[in-house]
C-alpha positions in Angstrom: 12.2 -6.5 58.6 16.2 -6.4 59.4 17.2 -8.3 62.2 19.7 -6.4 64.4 22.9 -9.1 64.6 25.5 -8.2 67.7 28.7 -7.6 65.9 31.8 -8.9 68.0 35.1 -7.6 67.7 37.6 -9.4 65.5 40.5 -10.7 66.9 42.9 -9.0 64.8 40.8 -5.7 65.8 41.7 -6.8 69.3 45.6 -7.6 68.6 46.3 -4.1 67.2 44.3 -2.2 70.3 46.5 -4.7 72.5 49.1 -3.4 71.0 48.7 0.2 71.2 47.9 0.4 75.0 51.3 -1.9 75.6 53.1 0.7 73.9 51.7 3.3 75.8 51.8 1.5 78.8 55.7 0.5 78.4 56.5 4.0 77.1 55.2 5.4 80.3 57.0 2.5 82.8 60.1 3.8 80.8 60.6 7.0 81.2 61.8 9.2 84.0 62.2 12.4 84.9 66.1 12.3 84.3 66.2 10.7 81.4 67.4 12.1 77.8 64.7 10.5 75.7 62.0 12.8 73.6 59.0 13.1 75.7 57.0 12.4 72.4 59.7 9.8 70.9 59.9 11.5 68.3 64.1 11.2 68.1 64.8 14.9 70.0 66.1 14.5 73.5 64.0 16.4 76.0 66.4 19.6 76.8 66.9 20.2 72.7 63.1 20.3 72.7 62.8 22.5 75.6 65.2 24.9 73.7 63.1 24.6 70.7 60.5 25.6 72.5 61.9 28.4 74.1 63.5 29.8 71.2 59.9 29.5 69.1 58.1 30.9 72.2 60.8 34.2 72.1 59.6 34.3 68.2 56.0 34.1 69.8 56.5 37.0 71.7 57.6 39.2 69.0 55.1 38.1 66.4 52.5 39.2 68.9 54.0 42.4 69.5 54.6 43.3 65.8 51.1 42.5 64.9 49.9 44.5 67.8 51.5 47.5 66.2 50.1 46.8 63.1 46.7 46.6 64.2 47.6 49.9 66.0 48.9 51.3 62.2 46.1 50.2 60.6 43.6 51.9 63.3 45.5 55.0 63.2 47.4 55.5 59.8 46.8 59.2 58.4 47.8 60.7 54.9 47.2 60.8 51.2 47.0 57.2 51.2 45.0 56.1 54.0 42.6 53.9 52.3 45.3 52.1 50.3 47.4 51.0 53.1 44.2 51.2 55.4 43.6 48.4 53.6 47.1 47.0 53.1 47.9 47.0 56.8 44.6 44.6 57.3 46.1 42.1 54.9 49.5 42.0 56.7 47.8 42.0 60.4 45.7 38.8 59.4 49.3 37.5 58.0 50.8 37.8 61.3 47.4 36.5 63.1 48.2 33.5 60.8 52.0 33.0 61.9 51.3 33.3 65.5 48.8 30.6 65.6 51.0 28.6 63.8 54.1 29.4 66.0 52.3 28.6 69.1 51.6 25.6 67.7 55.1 24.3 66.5 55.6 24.8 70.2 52.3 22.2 71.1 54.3 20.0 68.7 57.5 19.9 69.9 55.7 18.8 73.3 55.9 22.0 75.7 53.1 24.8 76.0 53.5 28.2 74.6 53.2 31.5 75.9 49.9 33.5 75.9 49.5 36.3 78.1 50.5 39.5 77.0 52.6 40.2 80.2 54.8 37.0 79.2 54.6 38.5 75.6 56.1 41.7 76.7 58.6 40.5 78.7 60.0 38.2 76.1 59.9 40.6 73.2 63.0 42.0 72.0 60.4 44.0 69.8 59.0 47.7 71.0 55.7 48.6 71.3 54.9 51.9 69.7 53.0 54.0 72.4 51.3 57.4 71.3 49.6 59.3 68.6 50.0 57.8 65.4 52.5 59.6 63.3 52.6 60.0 59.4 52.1 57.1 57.6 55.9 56.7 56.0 57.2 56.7 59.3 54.2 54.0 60.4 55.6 52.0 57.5 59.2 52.1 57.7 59.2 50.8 61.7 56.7 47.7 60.6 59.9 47.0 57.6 62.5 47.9 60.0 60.5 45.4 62.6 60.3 42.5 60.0 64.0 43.1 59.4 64.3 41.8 63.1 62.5 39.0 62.6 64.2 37.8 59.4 67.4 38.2 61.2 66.2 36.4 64.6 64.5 33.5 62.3 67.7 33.4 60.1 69.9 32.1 63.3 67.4 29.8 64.5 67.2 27.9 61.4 71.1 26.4 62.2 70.6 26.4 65.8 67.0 24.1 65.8 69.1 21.8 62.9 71.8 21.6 65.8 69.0 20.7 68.3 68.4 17.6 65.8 65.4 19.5 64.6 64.8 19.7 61.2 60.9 20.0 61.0 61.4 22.7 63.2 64.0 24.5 61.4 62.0 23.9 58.0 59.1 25.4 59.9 60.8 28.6 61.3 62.6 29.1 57.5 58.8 29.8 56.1 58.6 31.8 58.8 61.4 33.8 57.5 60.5 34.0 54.2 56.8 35.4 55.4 59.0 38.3 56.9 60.8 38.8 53.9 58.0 39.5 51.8 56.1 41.1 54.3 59.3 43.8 54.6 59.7 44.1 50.3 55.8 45.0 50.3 55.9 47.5 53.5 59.3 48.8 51.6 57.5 49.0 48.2 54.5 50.8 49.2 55.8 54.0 50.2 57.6 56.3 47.9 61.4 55.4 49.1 64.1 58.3 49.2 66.6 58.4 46.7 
């Protein structure tokens, strides 16, 4: 038979959780309302990571409403090759299903809360929504390439504006954003016949 022994806490266990709680404790006596210093001390002043924030949620917006219409495109695609990009416009929704999740949570990270309704979607969008019947599938195609185009130029300027905002995980983060777009818009491009 084991005997159950009452296991105290070692001192050093106790130091480091001392520790910890004066740090959160000072770091909350600290800061105010007015002052500059990162919200997460994490070395990017409060308004820069508001801006962040905004700029990424503006990014949310759009990725929601482009992967809206791809869903749509996918639902309602017609032609010879309807199973074929049936198909292919599933793999690039579930893309974009990716990316959003992970832009709304770059904006958790940088220490503000990101949009989610689609009303607040919509009105930040600098995307359009494509409203009635579905229409041949080249022309389906060429607005989702045309509509990546617009993100790789929106994610383009960020990358220098977030490095200016003294964010550089940020700016790394919305560049593989970019280049997402970029080969989402070759493979669109490259799977319809293209006009010569």
């Amino acid at each position: 038979m084991v005997k159950a022994t009452k296991q105290t806490p070692s001192k050093n266990n106790a130091k480091a959780g001392d520790k910890i709680n004066q740090k959160v404790i000072s770091k909350n006596q600290t800061s105010t309302k007015s002052d500059e210093s990162d919200n997460l001390n994490t070395g990017i002043s409060e308004e820069n990571s508001k801006k962040v924030a905004d700029a990424l949620n503006q990014v949310l917006a759009d990725e929601f409403v482009l992967y809206t219409k791809t869903l749509n495109f996918h639902w309602n695609i017609e032609g010879r090759d309807f199973h074929a990009l049936h198909l292919f416009l599933e793999e690039q929704y579930n893309q974009l299903q990716i990316i959003i999740d992970s832009v709304a949570e770059r904006v958790r990270k940088v220490g503000h809360f990101s949009t989610g309704s689609m009303q607040e979607f919509l009105n930040a969008a600098s995307l359009k929504e494509h409203q009635g019947a579905a229409s041949i599938s080249e022309e389906m195609i060429a607005e989702l390439a045309s509509d990546h185009d617009s993100m790789i130029r929106k994610t383009r300027t960020l990358i220098d504006d977030f490095e200016e905002y003294d964010d550089a995980g940020s700016s790394d983060f919305i560049t593989a954003i970019m280049k997402e777009h970029e080969k989402m818009a070759w493979m669109l491009r490259a799977s319809v016949p293209q006009k010569r």
